[in-house]
N, C-alpha and C positions, 0 to 999 in steps of 0.2 A: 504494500500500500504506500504509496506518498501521497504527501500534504502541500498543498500551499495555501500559507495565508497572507491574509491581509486586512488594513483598516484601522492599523496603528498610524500614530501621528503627535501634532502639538498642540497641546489644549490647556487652558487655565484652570487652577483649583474648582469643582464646583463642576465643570463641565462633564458629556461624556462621550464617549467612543463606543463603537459595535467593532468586535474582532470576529474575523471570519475565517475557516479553514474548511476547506474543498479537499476529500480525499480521492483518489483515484486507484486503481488498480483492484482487489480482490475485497472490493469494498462490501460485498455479501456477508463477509465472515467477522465487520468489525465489531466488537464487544463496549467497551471503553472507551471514552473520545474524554477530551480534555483539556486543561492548560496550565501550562505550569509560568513562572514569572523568576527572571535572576536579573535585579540590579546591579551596581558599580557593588565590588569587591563584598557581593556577599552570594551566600549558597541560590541554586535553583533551589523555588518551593512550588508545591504543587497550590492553582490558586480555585480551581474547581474541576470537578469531573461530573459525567453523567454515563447511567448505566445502561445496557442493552432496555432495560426495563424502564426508564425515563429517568428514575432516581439519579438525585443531586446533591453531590457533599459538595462544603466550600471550607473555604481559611476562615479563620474567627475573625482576620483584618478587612476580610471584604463582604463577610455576612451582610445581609439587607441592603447593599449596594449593586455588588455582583449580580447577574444574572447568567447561567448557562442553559444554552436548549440545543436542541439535535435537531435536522429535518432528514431522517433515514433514506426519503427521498433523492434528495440530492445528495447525499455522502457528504455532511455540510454542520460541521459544529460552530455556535457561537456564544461570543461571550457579552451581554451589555456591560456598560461598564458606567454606572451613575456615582455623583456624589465622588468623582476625583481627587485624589489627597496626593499633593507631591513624594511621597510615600509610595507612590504606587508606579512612579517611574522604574521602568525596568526593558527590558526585552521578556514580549510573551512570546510561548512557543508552543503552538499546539499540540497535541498527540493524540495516539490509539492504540490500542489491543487488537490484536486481528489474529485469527487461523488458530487452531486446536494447540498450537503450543502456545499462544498467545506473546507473539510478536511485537514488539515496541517498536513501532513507527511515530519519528517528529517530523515535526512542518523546521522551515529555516528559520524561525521568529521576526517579529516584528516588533520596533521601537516603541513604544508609548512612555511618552513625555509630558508631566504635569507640574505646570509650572503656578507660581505661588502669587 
C-alpha cells in the first residue's frame, strides 16, 4: 500500500487545517489508518487512529479538537484539525495496517505550522 498526503500548511493559533491521505495499492486489506505527528527534536507520537470498525483513539493533547474519519471508499483517511495551538506544529505522517501480517505503510508527511 502507499500513501500520499496532503493539506498541511500555515495557519494562526485558533485556526484549522483538514489532512488528507489517499492510499493506493492493496487497499482491500487495510485495517488501521492513522496519524502520527514529530516536531523539532522530539519523538514521533501517535496523534489519532481509526479502526477497520470506525473506532477512534486520540492523544489527550488533541482530544475534542482533533477529528479522525475514514471514507473506505476512496482509500482516504483524514484528520480535522480545530482549535490550533502552536504546540501542535510538527510534520504529520499518515499511516496503515494492511494484509494478514499487518504491514506498516507511511505517507511522506506533511508540515503543519501554527503560528502564535
Amino acid at each position: 500500500v502507499q500513501l500520499q498526503a496532503s493539506g498541511g500548511g500555515l495557519v494562526q493559533a485558533g485556526g484549522s487545517l483538514r489532512l488528507s491521505c489517499a492510499a493506493s495499492g492493496e487497499v482491500y486489506s487495510i485495517t488501521n489508518m492513522g496519524w502520527y505527528r514529530q516536531g523539532a527534536g522530539k519523538q514521533r507520537e501517535l496523534v489519532a487512529l481509526t479502526t477497520i470498525t470506525g473506532s477512534a483513539n486520540y492523544a489527550d493533547s488533541v482530544k475534542g479538537r482533533f477529528t479522525i474519519s475514514r471514507d473506505n471508499g476512496k482509500s482516504t483517511v483524514y484528520l480535522q484539525m480545530n482549535s490550533l495551538k502552536p504546540e501542535d506544529t510538527a510534520v504529520y505522517y499518515c499511516y496503515v495496517l494492511w494484509g494478514r501480517r499487518e504491514v506498516l505503510s507511511w505517507g511522506q508527511g506533511t508540515q503543519v505550522t501554527v503560528s502564535s
